[in-house]
C-alpha positions as semicolon CSV with decimal commas, in nm:
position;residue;x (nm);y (nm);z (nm)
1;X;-2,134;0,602;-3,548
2;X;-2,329;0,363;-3,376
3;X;-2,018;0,223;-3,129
4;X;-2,039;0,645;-3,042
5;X;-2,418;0,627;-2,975
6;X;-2,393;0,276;-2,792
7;X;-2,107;0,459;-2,536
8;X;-2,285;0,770;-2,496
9;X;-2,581;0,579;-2,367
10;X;-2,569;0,650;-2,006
11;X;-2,571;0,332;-1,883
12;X;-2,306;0,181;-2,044
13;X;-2,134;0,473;-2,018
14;X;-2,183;0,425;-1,658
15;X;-2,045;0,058;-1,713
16;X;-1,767;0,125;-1,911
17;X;-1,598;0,413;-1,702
18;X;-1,634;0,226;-1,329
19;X;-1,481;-0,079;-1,484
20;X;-1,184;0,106;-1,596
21;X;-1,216;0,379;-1,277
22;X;-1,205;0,674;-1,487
23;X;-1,500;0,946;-1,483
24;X;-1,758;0,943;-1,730
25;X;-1,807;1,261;-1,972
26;X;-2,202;1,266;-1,844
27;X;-2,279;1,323;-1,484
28;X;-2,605;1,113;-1,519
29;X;-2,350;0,786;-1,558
30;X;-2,150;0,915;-1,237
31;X;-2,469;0,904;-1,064
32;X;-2,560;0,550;-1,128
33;X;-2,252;0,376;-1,041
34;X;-2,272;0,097;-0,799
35;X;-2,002;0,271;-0,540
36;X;-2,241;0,514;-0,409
37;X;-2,032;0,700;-0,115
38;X;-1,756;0,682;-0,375
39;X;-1,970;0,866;-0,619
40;X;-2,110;1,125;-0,393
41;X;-1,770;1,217;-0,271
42;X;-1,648;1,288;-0,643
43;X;-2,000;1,470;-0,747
44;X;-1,904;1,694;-0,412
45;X;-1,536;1,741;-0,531
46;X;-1,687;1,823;-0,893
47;X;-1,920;2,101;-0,710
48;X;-1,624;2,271;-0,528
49;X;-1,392;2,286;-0,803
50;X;-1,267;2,546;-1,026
51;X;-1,162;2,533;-1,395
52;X;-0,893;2,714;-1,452
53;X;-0,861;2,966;-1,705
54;X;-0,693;2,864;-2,050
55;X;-0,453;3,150;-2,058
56;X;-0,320;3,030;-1,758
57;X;-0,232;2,688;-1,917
58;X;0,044;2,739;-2,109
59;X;0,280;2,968;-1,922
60;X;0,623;2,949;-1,790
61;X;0,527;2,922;-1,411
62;X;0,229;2,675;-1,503
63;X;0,504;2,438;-1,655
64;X;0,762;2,463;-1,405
65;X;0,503;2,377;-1,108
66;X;0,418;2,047;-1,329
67;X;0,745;1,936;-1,353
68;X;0,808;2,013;-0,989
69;X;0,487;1,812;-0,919
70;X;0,598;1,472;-1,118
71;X;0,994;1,543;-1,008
72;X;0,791;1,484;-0,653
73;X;0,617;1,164;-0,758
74;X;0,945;1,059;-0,861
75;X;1,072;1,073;-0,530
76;X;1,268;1,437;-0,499
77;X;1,194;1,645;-0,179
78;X;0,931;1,903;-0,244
79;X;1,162;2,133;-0,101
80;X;1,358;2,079;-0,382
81;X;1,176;2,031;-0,685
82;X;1,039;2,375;-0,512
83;X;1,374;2,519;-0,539
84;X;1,448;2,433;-0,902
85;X;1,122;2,521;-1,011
86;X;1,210;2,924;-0,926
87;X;1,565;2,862;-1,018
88;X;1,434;2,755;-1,346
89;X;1,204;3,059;-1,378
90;X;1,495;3,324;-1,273
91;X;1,711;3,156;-1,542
């Protein structure tokens, strides 16, 4: 319980997530890491954004757009992971 406490202190918390460059569960950490334009561009990104609903998670056309996604970070055309995607939700 008290490694929890420790990390939820917002300044290590701060620490801990720029070392590793991932974003820290509290906004007051974001806001006091060292990279300050860095930081204000993801608190702006944060403000604009949109959670998606949860019922829109786990459906046939949410999981064919992810695998079209990471087929093109693997290197396939979009064109075609595009393709496959609504071949794959015809079939």
């Amino acid at each position: 319980m008290r490694f929890v406490e420790w990390m939820m202190r917002t300044d290590q918390q701060a620490a801990f997530t720029e070392a590793f460059g991932v974003l820290p569960a509290q906004r007051s950490a974001l806001r006091i890491w060292e990279d300050e334009a860095y930081t204000a561009q993801i608190i702006a990104w944060m403000e604009d954004s949109l959670t998606p609903d949860r019922s829109h998670a786990a459906n046939d056309a949410a999981a064919q757009l992810q695998a079209a996604f990471i087929a093109v970070l693997n290197g396939t055309p979009a064109e075609e992971a595009a393709t496959a995607a609504l071949a794959n939700l015809d079939s």
